[in-house]
C-alpha positions in Angstrom: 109.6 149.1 193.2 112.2 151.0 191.5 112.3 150.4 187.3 115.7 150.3 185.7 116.7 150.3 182.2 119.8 148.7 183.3 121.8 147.2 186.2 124.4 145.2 187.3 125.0 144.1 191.0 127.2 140.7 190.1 130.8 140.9 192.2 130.0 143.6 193.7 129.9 146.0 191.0 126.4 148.6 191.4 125.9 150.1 188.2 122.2 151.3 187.5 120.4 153.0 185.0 117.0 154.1 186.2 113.9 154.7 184.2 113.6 158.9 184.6 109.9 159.3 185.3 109.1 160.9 181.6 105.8 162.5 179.5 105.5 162.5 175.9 104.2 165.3 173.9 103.5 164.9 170.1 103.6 169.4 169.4 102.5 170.0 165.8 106.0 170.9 165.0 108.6 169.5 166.4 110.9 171.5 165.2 109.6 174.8 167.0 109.3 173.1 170.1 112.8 171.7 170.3 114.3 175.7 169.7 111.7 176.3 172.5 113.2 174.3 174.6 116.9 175.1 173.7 115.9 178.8 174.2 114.8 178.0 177.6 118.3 176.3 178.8 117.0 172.9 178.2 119.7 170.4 176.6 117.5 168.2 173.9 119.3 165.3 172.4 117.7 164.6 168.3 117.1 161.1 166.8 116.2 161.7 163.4 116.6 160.1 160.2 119.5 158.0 159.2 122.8 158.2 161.3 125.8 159.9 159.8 129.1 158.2 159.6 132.4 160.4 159.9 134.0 162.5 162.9 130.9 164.6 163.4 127.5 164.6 164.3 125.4 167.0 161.8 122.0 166.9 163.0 120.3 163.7 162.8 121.9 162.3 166.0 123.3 165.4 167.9 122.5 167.1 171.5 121.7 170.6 171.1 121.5 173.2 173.7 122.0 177.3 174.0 125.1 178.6 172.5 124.0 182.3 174.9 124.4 180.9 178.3 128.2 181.3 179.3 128.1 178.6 181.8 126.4 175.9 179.2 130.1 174.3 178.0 130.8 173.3 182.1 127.3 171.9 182.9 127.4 170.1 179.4 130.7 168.7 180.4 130.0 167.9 184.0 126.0 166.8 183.7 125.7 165.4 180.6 128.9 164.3 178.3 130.7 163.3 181.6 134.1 164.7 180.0 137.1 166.8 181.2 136.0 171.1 182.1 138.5 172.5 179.1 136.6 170.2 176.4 134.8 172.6 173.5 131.9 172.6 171.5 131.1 173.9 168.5 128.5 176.1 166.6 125.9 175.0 163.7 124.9 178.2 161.9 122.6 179.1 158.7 124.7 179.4 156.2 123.4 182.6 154.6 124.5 184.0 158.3 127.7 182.7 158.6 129.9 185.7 157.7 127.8 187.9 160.2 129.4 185.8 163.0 132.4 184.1 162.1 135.1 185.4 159.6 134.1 182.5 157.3 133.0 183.4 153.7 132.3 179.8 152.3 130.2 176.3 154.0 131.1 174.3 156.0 128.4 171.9 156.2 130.5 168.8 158.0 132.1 170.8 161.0 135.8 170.6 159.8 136.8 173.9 159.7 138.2 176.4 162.4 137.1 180.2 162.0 137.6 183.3 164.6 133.7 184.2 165.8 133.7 188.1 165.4 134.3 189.9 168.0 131.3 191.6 168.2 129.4 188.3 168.1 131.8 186.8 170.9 129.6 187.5 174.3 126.2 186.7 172.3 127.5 183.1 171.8 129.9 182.4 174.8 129.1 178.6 174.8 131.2 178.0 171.6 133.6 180.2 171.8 137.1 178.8 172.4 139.1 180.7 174.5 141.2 181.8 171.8 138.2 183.0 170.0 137.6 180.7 167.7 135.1 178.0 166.8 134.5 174.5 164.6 131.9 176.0 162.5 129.2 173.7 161.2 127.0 175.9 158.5 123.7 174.4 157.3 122.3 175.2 153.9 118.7 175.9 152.6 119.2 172.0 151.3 120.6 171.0 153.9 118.9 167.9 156.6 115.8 169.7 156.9 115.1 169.1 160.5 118.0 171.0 161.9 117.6 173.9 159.7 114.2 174.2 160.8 115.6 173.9 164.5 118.2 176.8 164.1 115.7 178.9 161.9 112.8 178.7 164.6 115.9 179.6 167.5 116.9 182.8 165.4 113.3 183.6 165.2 113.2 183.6 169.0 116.4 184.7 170.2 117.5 186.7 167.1 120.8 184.2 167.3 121.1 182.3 164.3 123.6 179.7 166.1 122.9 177.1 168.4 125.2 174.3 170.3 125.3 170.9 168.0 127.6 168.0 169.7 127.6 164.0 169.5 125.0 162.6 170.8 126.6 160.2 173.1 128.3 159.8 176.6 132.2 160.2 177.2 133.4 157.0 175.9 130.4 155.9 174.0 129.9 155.9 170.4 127.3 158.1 169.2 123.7 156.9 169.3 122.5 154.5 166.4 119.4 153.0 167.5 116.2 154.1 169.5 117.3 152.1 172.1 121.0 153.9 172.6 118.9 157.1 172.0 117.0 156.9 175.6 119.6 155.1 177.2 121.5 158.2 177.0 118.7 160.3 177.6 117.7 158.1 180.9 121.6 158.0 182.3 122.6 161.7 181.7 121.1 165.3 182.7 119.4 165.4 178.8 116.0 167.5 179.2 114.1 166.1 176.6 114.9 163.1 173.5 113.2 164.4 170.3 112.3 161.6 168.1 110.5 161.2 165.0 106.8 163.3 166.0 107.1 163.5 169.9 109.2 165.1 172.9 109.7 162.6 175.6 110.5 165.6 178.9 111.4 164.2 182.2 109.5 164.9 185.0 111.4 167.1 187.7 110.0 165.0 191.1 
C-alpha cells in the first residue's frame, strides 16, 4: 500500500503527496557533505536554526544548488519551485571574495542589492547570472550564520567557486518553511535531492 504525507480525494479533487522512499545519513560534517552534494548537481534544501523574517532567505531555511550548471535556473523553476522559466536566482558569496566576482566593494549580507558579475566570472556562474549580467548578491561574513559559511567555504574548496545558488526554501505560492514538518513536505512534493537538518541528510532513493 502506497504511504502519503498528504491527500485529498473529497469532490473529486486528487491531490497527493507521497512519502519519497528516503535514507538518512548522519556525515561527521554536515556542512561538507551538503557542498558535496551541491557540487554534484544535487538541489539540497537547509533547515537550520531559527527562521529569518524579511524578503529573503539567508541560510537557515534556503534551497541551495550549483550556481556552474547553465541549465540549473530552468530545472529549478520547472522541478522544484514550480514557477514561471524567466524567474532568477541569486548568488551567496564570501564576503572577502565578493569584489573578485561582482563589481561590489562593500556586504551585502541580506540579499538587497543588485551588482554586474564580472565578466570574466560570467560563464563560471551562469545559474545566477541575469541576462543583463547582473545579480542580487547575498555576501556572508566570517561572523556570519556559521552553517552557510561553512557550506560555501567547503564548495570553493571543491570547485574553486566561492558562490553557490541560495533561494527560499519553499514552493511557488507557499511561504517559506518554518517548521520540520513544512521542511519535508517540501522536500517529499518537489524534485529536492536531499533535506539537511540539524546532524543528518535525509537522500531520496532513485527506484
Amino acid at each position: 500500500m502506497s504511504a502519503f504525507l498528504y491527500r485529498d480525494d473529497r469532490n473529486g479533487r486528487r491531490f497527493h503527496v507521497g512519502w519519497p522512499p528516503f535514507r538518512i545519513v548522519r556525515p561527521a560534517a554536515v556542512e561538507d557533505e551538503v557542498a558535496r552534494l551541491v557540487a554534484e548537481r544535487k538541489i539540497v534544501g537547509v533547515f537550520w536554526g531559527r527562521s529569518e523574517f524579511g524578503p529573503r532567505a539567508l541560510g537557515n531555511r534556503s534551497i541551495l544548488a550549483d550556481p556552474r550548471w547553465d541549465g540549473m535556473r530552468d530545472y529549478l523553476n520547472e522541478r522544484v519551485k514550480h514557477r514561471q522559466w524567466f524567474r532568477p536566482y541569486a548568488p551567496v558569496v564570501l564576503e572577502e571574495k565578493c569584489a573578485e566576482w561582482f563589481e561590489l566593494d562593500h556586504p551585502s549580507p541580506h540579499m538587497l542589492l543588485v551588482a554586474k558579475v564580472r565578466e570574466e566570472k560570467r560563464e563560471r556562474i551562469p545559474a545566477v547570472t541575469h541576462v543583463d549580467g547582473t545579480a542580487r548578491v547575498q555576501t556572508v561574513a566570517k561572523d556570519a550564520p556559521v552553517r552557510l559559511r561553512r557550506v560555501v567555504e567547503a564548495f570553493e574548496r571543491l570547485t574553486g567557486v566561492p558562490v553557490l545558488l541560495n533561494t527560499s526554501f519553499n514552493d511557488h505560492g507557499e511561504p517559506i518553511v518554518e517548521t520540520p514538518l513544512d521542511a519535508f513536505q517540501c522536500f517529499a512534493s518537489t524534485d529536492l535531492d536531499a533535506l539537511a537538518f540539524a546532524d543528518a541528510i535525509l537522500l531520496k532513493e532513485l527506484s
